[in-house]
C-alpha positions as CSV (number, residue, x, y, z in Angstrom):
1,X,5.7,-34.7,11.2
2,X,2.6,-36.9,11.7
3,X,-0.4,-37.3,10.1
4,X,-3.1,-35.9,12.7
5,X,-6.4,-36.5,12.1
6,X,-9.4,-34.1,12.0
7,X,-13.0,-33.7,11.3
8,X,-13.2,-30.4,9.3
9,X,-16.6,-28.0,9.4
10,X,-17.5,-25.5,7.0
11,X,-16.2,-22.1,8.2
12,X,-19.5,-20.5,8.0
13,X,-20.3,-22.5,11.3
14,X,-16.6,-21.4,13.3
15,X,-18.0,-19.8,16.6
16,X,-15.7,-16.5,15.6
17,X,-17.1,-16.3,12.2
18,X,-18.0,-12.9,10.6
19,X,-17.8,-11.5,7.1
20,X,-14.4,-9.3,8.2
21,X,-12.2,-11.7,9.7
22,X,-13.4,-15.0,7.7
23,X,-13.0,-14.7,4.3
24,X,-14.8,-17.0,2.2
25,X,-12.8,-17.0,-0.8
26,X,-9.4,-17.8,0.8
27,X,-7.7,-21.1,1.1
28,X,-6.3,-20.6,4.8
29,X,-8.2,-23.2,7.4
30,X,-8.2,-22.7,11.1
31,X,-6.6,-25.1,13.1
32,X,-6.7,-26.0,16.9
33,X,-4.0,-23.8,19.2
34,X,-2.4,-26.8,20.6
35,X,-1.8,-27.9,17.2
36,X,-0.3,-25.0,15.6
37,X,2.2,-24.8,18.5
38,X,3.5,-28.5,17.3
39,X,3.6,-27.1,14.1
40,X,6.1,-24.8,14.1
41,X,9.0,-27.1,15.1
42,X,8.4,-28.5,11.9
43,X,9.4,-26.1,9.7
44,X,12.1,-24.0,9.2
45,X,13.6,-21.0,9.6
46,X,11.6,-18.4,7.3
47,X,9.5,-21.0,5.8
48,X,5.8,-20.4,5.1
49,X,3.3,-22.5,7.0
50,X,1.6,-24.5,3.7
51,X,-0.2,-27.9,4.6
52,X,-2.0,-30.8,2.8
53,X,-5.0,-30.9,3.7
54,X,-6.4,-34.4,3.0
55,X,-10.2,-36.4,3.0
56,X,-9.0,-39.8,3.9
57,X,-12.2,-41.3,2.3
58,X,-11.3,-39.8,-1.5
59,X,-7.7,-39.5,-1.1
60,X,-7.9,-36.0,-2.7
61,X,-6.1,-33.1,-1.1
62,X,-5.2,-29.4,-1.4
63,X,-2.4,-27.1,-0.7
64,X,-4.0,-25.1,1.8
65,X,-2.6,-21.7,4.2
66,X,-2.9,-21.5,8.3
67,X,-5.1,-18.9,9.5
68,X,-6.5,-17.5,12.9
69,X,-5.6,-20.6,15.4
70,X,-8.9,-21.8,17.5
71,X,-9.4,-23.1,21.3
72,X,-12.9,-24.3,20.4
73,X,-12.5,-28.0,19.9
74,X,-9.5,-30.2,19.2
75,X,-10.4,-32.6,17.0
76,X,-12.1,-29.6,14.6
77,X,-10.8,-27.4,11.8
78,X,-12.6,-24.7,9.7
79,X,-12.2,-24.5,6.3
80,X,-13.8,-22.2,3.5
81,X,-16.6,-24.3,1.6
82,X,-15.3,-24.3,-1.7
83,X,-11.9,-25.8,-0.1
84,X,-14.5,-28.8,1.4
85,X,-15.7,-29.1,-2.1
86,X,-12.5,-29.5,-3.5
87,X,-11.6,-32.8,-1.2
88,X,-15.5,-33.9,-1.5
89,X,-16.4,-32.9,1.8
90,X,-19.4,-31.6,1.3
91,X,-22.8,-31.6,3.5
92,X,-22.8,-33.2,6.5
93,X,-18.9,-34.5,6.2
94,X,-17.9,-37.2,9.0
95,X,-15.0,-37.6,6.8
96,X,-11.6,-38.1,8.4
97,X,-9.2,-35.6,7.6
98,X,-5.3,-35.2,7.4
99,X,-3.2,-32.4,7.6
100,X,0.9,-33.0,6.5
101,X,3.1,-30.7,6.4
102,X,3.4,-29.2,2.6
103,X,6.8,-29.8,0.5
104,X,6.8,-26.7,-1.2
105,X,10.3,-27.0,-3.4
106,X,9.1,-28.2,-6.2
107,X,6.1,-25.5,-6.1
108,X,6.5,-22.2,-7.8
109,X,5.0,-19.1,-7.6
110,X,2.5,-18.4,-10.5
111,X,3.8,-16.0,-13.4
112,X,0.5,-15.9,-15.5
113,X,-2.9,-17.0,-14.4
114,X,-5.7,-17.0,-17.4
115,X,-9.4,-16.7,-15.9
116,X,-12.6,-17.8,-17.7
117,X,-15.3,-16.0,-15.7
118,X,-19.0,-17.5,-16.1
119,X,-20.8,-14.7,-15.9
120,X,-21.3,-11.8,-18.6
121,X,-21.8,-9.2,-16.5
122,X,-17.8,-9.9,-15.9
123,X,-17.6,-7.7,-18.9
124,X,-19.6,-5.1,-18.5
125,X,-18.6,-4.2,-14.8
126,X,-15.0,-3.2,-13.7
127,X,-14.3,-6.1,-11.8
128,X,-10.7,-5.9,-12.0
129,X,-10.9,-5.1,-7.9
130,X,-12.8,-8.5,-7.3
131,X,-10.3,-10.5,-9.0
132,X,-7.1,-8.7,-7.0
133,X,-9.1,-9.2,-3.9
134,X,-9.1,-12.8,-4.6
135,X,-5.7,-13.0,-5.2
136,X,-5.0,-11.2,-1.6
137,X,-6.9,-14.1,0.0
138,X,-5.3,-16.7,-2.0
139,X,-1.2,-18.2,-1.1
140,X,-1.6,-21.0,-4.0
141,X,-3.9,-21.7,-6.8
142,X,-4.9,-25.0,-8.7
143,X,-5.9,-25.3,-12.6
144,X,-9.0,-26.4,-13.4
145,X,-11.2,-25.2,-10.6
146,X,-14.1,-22.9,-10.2
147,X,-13.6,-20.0,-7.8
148,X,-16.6,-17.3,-6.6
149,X,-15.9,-13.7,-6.4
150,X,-17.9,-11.1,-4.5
151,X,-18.9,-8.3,-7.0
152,X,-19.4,-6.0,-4.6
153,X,-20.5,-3.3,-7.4
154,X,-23.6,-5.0,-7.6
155,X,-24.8,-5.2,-4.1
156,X,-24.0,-7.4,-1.0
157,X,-24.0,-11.0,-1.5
158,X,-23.4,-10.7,-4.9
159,X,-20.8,-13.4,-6.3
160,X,-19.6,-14.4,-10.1
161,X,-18.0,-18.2,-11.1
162,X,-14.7,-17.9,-12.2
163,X,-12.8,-20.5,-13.9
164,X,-9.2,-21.1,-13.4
165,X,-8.1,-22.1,-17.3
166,X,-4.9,-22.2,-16.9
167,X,-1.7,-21.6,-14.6
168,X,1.6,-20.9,-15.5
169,X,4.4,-22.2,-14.8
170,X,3.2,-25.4,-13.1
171,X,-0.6,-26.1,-12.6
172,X,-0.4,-25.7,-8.5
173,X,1.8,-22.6,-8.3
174,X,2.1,-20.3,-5.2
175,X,0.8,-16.4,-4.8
176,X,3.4,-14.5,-3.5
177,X,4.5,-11.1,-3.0
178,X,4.9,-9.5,-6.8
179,X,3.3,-9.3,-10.0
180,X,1.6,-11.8,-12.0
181,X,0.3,-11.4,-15.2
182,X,-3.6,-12.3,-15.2
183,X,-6.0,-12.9,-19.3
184,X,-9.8,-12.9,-18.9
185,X,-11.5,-15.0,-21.4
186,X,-14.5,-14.2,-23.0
187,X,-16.5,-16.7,-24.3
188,X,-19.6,-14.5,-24.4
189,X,-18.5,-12.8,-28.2
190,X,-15.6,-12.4,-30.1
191,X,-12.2,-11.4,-28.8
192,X,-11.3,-8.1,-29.2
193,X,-7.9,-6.5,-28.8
194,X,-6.2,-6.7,-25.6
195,X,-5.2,-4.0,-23.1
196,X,-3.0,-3.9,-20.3
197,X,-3.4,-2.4,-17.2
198,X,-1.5,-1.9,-14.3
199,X,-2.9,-2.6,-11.3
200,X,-2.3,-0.8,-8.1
201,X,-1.0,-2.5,-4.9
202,X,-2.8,-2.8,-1.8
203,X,-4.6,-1.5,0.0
204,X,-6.7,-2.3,-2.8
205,X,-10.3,-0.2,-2.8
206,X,-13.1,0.1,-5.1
207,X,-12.4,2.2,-7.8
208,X,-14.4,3.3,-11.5
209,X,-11.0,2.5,-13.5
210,X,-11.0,0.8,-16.8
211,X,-14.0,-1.3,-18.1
212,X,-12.6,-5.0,-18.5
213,X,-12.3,-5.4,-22.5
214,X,-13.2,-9.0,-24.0
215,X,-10.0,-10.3,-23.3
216,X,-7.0,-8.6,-21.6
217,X,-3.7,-9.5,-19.5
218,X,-3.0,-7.6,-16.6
219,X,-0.1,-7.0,-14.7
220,X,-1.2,-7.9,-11.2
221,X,1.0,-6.5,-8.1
222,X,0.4,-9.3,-5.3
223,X,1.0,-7.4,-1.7
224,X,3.0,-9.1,0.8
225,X,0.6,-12.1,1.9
226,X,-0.3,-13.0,5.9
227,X,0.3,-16.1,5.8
228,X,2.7,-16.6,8.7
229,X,6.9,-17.4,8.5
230,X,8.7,-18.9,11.3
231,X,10.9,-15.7,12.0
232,X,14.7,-16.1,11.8
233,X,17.6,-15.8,14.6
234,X,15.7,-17.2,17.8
235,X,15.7,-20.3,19.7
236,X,12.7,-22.7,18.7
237,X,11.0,-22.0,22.1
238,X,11.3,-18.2,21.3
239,X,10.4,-18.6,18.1
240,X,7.5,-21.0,19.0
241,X,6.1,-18.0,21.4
242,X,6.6,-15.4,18.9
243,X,4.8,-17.0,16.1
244,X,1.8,-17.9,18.4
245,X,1.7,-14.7,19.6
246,X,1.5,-13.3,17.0
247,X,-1.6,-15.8,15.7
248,X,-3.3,-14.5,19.0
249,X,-2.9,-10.8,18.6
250,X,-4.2,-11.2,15.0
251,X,-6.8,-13.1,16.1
252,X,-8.0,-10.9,18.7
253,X,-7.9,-7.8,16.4
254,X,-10.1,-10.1,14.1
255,X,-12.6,-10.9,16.6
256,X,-12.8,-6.8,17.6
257,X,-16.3,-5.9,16.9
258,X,-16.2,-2.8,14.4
């Protein structure tokens, strides 16, 4: 597949952007419809749609998901903020940008994830719901970056940094359907002893469950994730219709008002 080149915007300025269909902390960009329909002859059967998204000016890139396709403009694509930051696409960004398809064999999916949040009130707030709604919106995730999570606890708006220490088994390793073991780090006092808990699979709600000790590792159950797969036993031009489709049905239902 060829490179195609894009300018990307924030997502917070996509025409069909609200707080229930666009989640901010999520790593899935919107693409054009014209392109996602080249897409999908690209991969195969059962494969997830992962790309790498790429500023041409830094040469830095990220494994990124396909979300909600768009008719808008094709020469745009939306992305989450924090994914712009990643690639230094930040302000005004007339950066040219890249999108390959992702070679995701030598990528695994993540076993253990340790989290450094930045904020003390991480420990004194269960915030154990935060973190497994991140993980819902997130198909891969990188060591050594800075994530924000709502805290919904604490009123709208409200978000706490989280730092991504460390990732096992490789340092870009994909979320997937299953449990992964998760260790806050607190760097606020000293450690105490740690504690599991088992938390519950989605659909994941607010709850007043355990208070998050100093340090603990949780078992984390990861529900099956929306990022699209190319469905299996169909011609590419049925599979082609079924997958976009499917892209526009989601897409209306996002764009529903509630």
């Amino acid at each position: 597949m060829n490179n195609t080149m894009f300018i990307s915007r924030s997502l917070v300025f996509y025409p069909g952007f609200f707080e229930d269909n666009c989640q901010e902390l999520s790593d899935q960009i919107i693409i054009p419809s014209y392109y996602l329909n080249r897409l999908i002859d690209d991969f195969e059967e059962g494969e997830k749609l992962y790309l790498n998204m790429t500023n041409t000016n830094t040469n830095k890139n990220i494994l990124v998901a396909i979300g909600s396709p768009h008719s808008f403009d094709r020469n745009t694509i939306f992305a989450p903020q924090w994914i712009l930051d990643l690639i230094d696409c930040t302000g005004c960004c007339e950066s040219v940008i890249t999108l390959t398809k992702a070679d995701m064999s030598e990528v695994p999916v993540a076993t253990k994830i340790i989290i450094k949040p930045l904020d003390p009130i991480a420990f004194e707030l269960d915030t154990l719901t935060c973190f497994e709604k991140a993980f819902m919106n997130l198909h891969s995730i990188k060591e050594g970056i800075t994530i924000t999570v709502p805290v919904p606890q604490l009123g709208k708006g409200y978000t706490m940094l989280a730092y991504i220490e460390k990732v096992e088994p490789a340092a870009i390793s994909q979320i997937a359907e299953g449990e992964v073991d998760v260790e806050f780090i607190n760097e606020f006092k000293e450690v105490t002893p740690t504690a599991p808990i088992i938390i519950p699979t989605a659909p994941l709600e607010s709850s007043t469950g355990h208070m998050i000790p100093d340090s603990i590792t949780n078992p984390i159950v990861i529900p099956s994730s929306p990022i699209n797969e190319v469905s299996t036993e169909v011609s590419a031009e049925e599979r082609r219709k079924t997958v976009r489709d499917s892209w526009i049905k989601r897409y209306q239902n996002n764009a529903a008002p509630l």
